[in-house]
N, C-alpha and C positions, 0 to 999 in steps of 0.2 A: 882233944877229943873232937870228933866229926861227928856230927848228927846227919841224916837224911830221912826225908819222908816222904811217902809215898801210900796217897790215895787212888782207891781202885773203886770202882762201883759195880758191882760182878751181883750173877747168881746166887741165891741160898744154900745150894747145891756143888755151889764150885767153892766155896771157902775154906774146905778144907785143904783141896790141894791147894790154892794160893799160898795160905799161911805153911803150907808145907815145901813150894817152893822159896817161902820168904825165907824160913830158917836155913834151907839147903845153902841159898846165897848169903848166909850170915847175919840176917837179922835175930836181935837180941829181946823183943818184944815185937806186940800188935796189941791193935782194938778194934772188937768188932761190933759196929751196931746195925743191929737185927733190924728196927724199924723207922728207918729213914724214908724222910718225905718231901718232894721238893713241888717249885710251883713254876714256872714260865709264864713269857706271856703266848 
């Protein structure tokens, strides 16, 4: 068995179509997290 993953960092607004292209192209789950927060310098 093959795993792949694949992080995206997108819109609130666009997630549904992603995870709706994700299954079209056969993905067999997701996770989605709403409140992500990152820092730079």
């Amino acid at each position: 068995m093959r795993f792949k993953l694949i992080i995206a960092f997108i819109e609130d607004s666009k997630t549904d179509d992603v995870l709706e292209a994700a299954r079209e192209a056969g993905a067999t789950g997701a996770t989605v997290i709403n409140n992500a927060r990152g820092e730079g310098l």
